[in-house]
C-alpha positions as CSV (number, residue, x, y, z in Angstrom):
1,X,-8.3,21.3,-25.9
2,X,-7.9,23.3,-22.4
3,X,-8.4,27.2,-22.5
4,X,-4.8,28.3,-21.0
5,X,-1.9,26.5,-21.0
6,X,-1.4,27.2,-17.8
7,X,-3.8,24.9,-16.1
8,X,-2.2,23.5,-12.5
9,X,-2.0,19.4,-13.4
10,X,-4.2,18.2,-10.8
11,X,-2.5,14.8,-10.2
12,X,0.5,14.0,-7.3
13,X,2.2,11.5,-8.3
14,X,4.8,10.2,-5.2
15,X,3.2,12.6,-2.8
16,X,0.2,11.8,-0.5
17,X,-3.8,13.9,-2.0
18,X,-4.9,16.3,-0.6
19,X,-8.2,15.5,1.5
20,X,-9.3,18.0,-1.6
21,X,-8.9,15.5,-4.2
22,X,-10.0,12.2,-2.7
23,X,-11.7,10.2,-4.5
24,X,-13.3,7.3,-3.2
25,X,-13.3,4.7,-0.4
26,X,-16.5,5.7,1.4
27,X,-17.0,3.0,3.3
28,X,-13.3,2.8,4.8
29,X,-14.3,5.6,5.8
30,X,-17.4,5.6,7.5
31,X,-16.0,2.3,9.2
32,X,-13.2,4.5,10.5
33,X,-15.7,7.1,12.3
34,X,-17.2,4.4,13.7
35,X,-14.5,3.5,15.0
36,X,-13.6,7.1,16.1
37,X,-17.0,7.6,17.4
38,X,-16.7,4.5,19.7
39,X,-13.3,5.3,20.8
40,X,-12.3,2.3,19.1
41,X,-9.2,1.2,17.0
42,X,-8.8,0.3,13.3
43,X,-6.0,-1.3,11.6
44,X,-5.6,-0.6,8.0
45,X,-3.5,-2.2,5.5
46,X,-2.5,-2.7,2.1
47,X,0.1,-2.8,-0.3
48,X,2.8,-0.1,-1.9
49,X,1.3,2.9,-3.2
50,X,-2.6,2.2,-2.1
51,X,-3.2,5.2,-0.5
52,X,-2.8,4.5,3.3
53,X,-1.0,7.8,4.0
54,X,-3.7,9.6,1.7
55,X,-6.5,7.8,3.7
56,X,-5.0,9.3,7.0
57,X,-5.2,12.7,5.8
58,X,-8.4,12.3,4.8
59,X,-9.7,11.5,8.0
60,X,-7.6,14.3,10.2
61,X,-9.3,16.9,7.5
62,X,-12.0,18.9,9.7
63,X,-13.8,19.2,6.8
64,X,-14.2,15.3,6.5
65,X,-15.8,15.2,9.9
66,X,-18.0,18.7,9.4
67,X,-19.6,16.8,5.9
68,X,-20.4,13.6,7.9
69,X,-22.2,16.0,10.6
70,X,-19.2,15.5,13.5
71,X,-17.7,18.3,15.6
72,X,-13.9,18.0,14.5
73,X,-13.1,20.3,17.5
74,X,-14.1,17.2,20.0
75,X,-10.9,15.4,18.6
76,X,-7.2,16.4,19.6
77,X,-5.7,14.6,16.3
78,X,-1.9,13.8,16.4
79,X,-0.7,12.6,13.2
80,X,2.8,10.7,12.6
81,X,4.4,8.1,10.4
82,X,6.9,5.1,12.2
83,X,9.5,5.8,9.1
84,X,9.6,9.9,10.6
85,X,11.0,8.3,14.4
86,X,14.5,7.5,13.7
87,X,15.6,5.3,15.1
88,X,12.7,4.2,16.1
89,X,12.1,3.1,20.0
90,X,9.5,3.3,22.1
91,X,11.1,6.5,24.0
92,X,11.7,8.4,20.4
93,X,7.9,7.6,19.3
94,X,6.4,8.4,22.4
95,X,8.7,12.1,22.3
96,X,7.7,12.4,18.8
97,X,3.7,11.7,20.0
98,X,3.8,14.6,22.4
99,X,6.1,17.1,20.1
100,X,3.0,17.3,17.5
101,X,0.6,16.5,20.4
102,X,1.7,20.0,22.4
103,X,0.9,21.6,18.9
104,X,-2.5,19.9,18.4
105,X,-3.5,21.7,22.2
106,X,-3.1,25.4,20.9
107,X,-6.2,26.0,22.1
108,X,-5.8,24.0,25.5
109,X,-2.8,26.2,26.9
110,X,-3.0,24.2,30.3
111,X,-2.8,20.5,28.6
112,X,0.3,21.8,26.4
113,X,1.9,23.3,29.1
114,X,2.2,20.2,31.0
115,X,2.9,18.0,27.8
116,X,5.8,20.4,27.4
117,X,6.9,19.2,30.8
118,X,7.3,15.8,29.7
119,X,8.9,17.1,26.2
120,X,11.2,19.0,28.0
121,X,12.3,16.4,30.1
122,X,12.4,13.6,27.3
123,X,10.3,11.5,29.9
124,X,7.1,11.2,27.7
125,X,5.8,7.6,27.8
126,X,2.5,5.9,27.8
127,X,2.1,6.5,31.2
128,X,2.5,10.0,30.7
129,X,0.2,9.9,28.3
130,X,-2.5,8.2,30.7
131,X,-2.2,11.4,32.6
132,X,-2.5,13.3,29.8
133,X,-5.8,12.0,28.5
134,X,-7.4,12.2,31.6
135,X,-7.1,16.3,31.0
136,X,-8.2,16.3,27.8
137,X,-11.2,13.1,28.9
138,X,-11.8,16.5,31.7
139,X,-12.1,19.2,28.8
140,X,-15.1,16.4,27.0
141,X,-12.3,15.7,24.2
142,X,-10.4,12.7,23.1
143,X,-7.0,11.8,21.5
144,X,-7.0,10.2,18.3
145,X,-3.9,9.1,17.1
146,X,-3.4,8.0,13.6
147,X,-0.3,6.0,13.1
148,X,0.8,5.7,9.3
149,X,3.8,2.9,8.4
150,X,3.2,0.9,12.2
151,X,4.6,-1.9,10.0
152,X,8.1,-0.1,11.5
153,X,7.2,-0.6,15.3
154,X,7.3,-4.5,14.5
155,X,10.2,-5.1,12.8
156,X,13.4,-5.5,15.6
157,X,16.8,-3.5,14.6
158,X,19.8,-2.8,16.5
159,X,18.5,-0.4,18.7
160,X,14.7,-2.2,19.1
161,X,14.9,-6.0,20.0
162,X,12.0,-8.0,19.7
163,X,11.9,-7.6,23.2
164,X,11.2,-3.9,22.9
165,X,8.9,-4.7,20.3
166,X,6.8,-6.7,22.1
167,X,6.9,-3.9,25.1
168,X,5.8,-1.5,23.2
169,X,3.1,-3.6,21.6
170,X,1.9,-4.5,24.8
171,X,1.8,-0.6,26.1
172,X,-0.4,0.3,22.8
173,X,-2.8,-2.3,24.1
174,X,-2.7,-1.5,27.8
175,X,-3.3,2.2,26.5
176,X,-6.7,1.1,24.3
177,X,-8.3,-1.7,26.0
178,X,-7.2,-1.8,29.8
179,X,-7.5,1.7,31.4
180,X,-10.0,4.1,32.5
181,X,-8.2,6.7,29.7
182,X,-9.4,4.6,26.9
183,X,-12.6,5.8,27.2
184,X,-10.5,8.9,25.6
185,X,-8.7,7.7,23.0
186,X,-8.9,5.6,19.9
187,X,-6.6,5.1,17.2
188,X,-5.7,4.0,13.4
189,X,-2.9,2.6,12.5
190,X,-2.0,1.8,8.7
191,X,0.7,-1.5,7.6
192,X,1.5,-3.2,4.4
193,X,0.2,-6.4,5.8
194,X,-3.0,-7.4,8.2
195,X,-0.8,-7.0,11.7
196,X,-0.9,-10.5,12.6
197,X,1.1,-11.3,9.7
198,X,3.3,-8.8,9.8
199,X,4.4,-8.3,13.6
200,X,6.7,-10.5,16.4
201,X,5.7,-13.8,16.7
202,X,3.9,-14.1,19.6
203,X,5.4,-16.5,22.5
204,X,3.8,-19.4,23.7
205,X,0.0,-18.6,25.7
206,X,0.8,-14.9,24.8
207,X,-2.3,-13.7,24.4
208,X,-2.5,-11.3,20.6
209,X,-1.7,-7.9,21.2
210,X,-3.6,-7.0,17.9
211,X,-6.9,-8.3,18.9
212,X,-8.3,-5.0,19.7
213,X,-7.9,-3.7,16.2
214,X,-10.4,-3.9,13.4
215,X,-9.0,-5.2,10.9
216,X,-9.6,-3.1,7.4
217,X,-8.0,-3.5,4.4
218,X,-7.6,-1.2,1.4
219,X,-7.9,-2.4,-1.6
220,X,-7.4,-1.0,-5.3
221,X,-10.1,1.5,-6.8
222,X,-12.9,0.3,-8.5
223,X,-13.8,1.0,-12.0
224,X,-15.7,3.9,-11.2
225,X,-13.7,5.3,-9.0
226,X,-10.9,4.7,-11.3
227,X,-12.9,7.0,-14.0
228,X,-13.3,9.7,-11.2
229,X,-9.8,10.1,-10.7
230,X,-9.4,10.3,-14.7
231,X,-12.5,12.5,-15.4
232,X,-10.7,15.5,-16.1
233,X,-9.0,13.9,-19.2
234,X,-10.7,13.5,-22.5
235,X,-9.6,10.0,-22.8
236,X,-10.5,7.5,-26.0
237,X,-12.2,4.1,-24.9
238,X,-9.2,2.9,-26.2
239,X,-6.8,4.7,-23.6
240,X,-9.2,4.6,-20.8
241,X,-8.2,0.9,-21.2
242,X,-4.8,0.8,-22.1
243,X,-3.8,2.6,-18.8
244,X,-6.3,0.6,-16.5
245,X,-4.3,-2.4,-18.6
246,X,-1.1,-0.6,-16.8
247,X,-2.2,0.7,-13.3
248,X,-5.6,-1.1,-13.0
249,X,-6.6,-0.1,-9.5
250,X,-3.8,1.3,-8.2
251,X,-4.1,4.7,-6.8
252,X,-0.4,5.5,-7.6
253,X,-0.4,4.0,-10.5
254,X,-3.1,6.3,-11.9
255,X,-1.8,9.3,-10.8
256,X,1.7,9.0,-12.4
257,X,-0.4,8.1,-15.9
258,X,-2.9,10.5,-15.0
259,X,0.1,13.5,-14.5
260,X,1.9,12.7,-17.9
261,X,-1.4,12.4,-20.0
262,X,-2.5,16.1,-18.6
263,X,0.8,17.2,-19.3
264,X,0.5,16.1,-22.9
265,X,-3.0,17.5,-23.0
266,X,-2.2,20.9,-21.7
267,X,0.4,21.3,-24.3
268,X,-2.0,20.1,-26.8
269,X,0.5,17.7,-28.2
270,X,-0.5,14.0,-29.2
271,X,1.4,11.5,-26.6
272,X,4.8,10.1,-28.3
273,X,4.3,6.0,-27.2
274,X,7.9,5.6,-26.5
275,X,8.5,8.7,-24.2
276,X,5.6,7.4,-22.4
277,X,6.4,4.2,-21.3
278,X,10.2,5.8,-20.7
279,X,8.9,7.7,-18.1
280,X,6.1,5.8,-17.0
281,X,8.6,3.0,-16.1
282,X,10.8,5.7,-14.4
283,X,8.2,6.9,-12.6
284,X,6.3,3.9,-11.1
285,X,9.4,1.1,-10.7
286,X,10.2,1.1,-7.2
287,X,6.6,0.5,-6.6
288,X,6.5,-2.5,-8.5
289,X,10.2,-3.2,-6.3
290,X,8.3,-2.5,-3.4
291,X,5.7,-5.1,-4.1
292,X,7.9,-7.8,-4.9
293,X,10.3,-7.2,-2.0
294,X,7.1,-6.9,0.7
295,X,6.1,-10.4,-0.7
296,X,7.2,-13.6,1.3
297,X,9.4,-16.6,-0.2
298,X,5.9,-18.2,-1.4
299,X,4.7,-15.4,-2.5
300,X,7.4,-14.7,-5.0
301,X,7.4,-18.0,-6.5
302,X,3.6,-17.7,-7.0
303,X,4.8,-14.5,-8.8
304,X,7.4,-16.1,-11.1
305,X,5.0,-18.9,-12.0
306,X,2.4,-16.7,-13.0
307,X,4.8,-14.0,-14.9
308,X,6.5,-17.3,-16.7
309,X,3.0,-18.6,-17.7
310,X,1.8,-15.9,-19.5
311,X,5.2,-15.0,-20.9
312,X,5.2,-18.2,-22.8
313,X,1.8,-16.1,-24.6
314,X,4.5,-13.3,-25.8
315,X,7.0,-15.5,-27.2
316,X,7.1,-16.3,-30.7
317,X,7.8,-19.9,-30.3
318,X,7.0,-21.9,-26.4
319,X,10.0,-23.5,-25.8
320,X,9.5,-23.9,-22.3
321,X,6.8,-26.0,-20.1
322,X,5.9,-25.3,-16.8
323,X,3.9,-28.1,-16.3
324,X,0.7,-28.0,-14.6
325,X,0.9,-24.9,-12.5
326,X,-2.9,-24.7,-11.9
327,X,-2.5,-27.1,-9.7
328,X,-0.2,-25.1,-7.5
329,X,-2.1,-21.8,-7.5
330,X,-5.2,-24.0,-6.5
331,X,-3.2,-25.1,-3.7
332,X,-2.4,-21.5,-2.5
333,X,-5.7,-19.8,-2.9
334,X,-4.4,-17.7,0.5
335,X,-1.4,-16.8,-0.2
336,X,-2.7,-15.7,-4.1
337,X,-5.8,-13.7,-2.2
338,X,-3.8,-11.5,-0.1
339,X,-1.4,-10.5,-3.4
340,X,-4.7,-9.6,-4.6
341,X,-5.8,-7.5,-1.7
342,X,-2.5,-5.9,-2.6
343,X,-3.5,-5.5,-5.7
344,X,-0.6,-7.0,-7.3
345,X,-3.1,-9.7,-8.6
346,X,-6.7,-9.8,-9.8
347,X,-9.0,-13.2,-11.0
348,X,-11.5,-13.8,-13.2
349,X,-13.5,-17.1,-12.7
350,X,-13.4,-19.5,-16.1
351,X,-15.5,-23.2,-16.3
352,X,-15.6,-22.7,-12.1
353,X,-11.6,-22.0,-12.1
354,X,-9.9,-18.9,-10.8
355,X,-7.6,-17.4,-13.5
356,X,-4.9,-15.3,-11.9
357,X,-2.8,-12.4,-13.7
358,X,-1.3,-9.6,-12.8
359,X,-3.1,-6.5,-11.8
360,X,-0.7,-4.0,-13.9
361,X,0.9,-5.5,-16.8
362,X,4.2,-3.7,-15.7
363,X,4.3,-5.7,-12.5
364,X,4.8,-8.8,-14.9
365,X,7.2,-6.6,-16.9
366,X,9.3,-6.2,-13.8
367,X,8.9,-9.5,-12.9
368,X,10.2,-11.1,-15.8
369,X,12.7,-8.4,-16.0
370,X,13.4,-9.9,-11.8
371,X,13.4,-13.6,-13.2
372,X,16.4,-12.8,-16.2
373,X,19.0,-11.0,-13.9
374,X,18.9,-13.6,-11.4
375,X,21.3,-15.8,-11.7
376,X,22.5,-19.7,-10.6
377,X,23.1,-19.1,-6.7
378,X,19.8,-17.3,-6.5
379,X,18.3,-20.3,-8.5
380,X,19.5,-22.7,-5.9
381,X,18.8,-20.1,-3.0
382,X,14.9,-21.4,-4.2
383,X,14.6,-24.6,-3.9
384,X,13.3,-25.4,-1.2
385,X,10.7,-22.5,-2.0
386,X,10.0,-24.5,-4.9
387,X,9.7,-28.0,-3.1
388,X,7.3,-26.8,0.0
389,X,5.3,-26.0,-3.2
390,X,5.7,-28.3,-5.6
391,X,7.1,-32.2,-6.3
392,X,11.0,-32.6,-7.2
393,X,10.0,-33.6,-10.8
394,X,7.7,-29.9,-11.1
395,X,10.3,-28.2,-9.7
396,X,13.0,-29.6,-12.1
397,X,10.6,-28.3,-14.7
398,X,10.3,-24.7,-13.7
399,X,14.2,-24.4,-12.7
400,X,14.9,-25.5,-16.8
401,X,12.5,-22.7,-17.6
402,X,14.4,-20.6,-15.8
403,X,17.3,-21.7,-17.1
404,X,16.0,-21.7,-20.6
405,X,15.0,-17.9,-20.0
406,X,18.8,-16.7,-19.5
407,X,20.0,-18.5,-21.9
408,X,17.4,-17.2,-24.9
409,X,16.9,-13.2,-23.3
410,X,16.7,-11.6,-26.9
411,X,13.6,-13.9,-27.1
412,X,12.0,-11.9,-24.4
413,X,10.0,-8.9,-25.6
414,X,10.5,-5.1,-25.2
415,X,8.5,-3.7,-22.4
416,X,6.4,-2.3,-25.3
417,X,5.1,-5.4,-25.7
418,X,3.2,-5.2,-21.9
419,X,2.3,-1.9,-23.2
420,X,0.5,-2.6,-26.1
421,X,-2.6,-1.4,-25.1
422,X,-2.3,2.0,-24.2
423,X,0.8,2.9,-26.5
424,X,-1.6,1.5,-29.3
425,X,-3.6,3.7,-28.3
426,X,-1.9,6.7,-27.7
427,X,-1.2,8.3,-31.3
428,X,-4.5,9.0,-31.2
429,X,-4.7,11.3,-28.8
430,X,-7.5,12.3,-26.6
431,X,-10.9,12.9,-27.6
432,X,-11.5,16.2,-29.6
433,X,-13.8,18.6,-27.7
């Protein structure tokens, strides 16, 4: 048991790590500086609660640069997220650009003096950046911008047509690939989605705007690094599993269980099963709300299908069929694969099949929980969702499921039931030092 109960917890649930505490993704990493080092321009992605913000830090941190033997004071680093620009247009994101950019030039007083020109006069745009760069490109710097939630600066609103999208698109390009000043500047940018999915369409003979991005997605920790981030917990085999059964590889995930397992440890109490999952399900819902509403009309069918084939495992009786739904996830191997670069869904291979299920057995929970407060007009609303992916007769099949499912609720377990692992495995406690 700890030595004082006054131990700090050292796990941030809902709030980005510090560069301190990272744990992880060393070759995201080392892709970015070479990236940076190139004066190149890397677009990261990956679902809700990943770690995309945390990854930015990580790479403004000087001491990230001094431990992979770079000079951090070569790099003027502006860091912003879309979601802080309201509303967001080009003008109010390049202002915001040069507010933090003046500060970034303390030690440049001539540089910030004329970036407070173009602040004052709320004239800053990318061609006042050009100018801008060229100064710092003088003083043997660079600009590198890091741009967390650019999924904003692709979706049109009332005060940002797609036309003004696609302007500003085009500028970002213009800026990194077709000026002399791109010799001092490179970039990352972080989305939900790979930016091609998730941006304007593009018009017809429009060349991509995106094309000058690597491409790098994040993906859900590994088992080891899932450990690391849980080392400082004297955790059973038993619980080690239950929680990856709940959070797998999700960085947020683990955090939330990681805080309210250190909590219970530093008051050397044994973890109560149903005050757990109370508050883990507080805790980590809109994430799993997230997921499902950053997820397509396909995507969210896949999703039903696959939360209403395993229910049928926790039911007492199957009084539902489904058909043959392997058939249908065969038949949308991409659409499953980037849910599972999410990491809403993992696979195991089985006799040469893919087996899909879902990567935190929560996200099923809530999807389940999603599929019995729907109602009729949603139903319908689906339909032709369920006809671009299946024939009339499958669909007819799933809908009665459906159907079957409000009709028979108190069949449906307790969310207990998806966390049988690790509240089986909590009365036991942690392991005695």
């Amino acid at each position: 048991m700890p030595d004082s109960p006054f131990l700090r917890n050292p796990y941030v649930p809902g709030k980005p790590v510090s560069p301190l505490l990272f744990i992880g993704r060393t070759g995201e990493i080392e892709t970015a500086f070479d990236q940076i080092l190139s004066r190149g321009h890397l677009a990261v992605w990956g679902g809700s609660g990943i770690g995309k913000t945390s990854f930015l830090n990580m790479i403004a941190a000087p001491q990230t640069w001094k431990f992979r033997g770079h000079d951090p004071t070569q790099a003027v680093v502006v860091l912003l997220s879309c979601l802080g620009v309201t509303p967001f247009t080009a003008e109010n994101f390049w202002h915001e650009v040069f507010v933090i950019l003046k500060d970034a030039l303390a030690n440049e007083p001539e540089i910030a003096a004329e970036v407070d020109k173009f602040i004052e006069r709320r004239t800053a745009s990318k061609d006042c950046l050009r100018s801008i760069l060229r100064m710092i490109g003088d003083r043997n710097k660079f600009l590198l911008l890091l741009i967390d939630d650019y999924d904003v600066a692709l979706r049109p609103t009332a005060n940002y047509t797609e036309d003004d999208a696609s302007d500003f698109l085009s500028d970002c390009r213009n800026l990194a690939s077709h000026s002399k000043e791109s010799d001092y500047f490179a970039s990352i940018v972080t989305s939900l989605r790979r930016l091609n999915e998730a941006g304007i369409k593009l018009k017809p003979g429009e060349s991509p705007w995106y094309n000058h991005y690597l491409f790098q997605p994040l993906k859900p920790f590994s088992e080891t690094d899932a450990a690391s981030l849980l080392g400082g917990l004297p955790l059973t085999p038993a619980l080690r599993d239950g929680i990856r059964d709940i959070a797998d590889g999700s960085p947020a995930l683990l955090q939330v269980a990681g805080y309210l397992l250190f909590r219970e440890f530093r008051a050397e109490r044994i973890p109560d099963s149903d005050a757990f999952a109370t508050e883990f399900q507080r805790a980590t819902e809109h994430y799993f709300e997230d997921n499902w509403n950053q997820s397509n009309d396909t995507e969210q069918t896949l999703l039903m299908l696959l939360a209403l084939t395993h229910l049928k495992g926790r039911l007492l009786k199957k009084r539902y069929d489904l058909g043959d739904t392997d058939v249908i996830f065969s038949q949308k191997e991409r659409e499953l694969r980037d849910l599972e670069e999410r990491g809403v869904v993992v696979y195991q291979v089985q006799e040469g099949k893919k087996q899909y299920r879902f990567a935190s057995s929560l996200m099923e929970w809530w999807v389940v929980k999603e599929i019995e407060n729907s109602d009729e007009e949603a139903l319908q609303a689906r339909q032709r969702t369920f006809l671009n992916l299946m024939s009339r007769r499958q669909a007819e099949t799933v809908t009665n499921a459906i159907r079957w499912l409000w009709q028979h609720k108190e069949e449906i377990p307790s969310i207990l039931s998806w966390l049988g692992k690790v509240t089986s495995a909590l009365p036991i406690g942690f392991i005695q030092g």
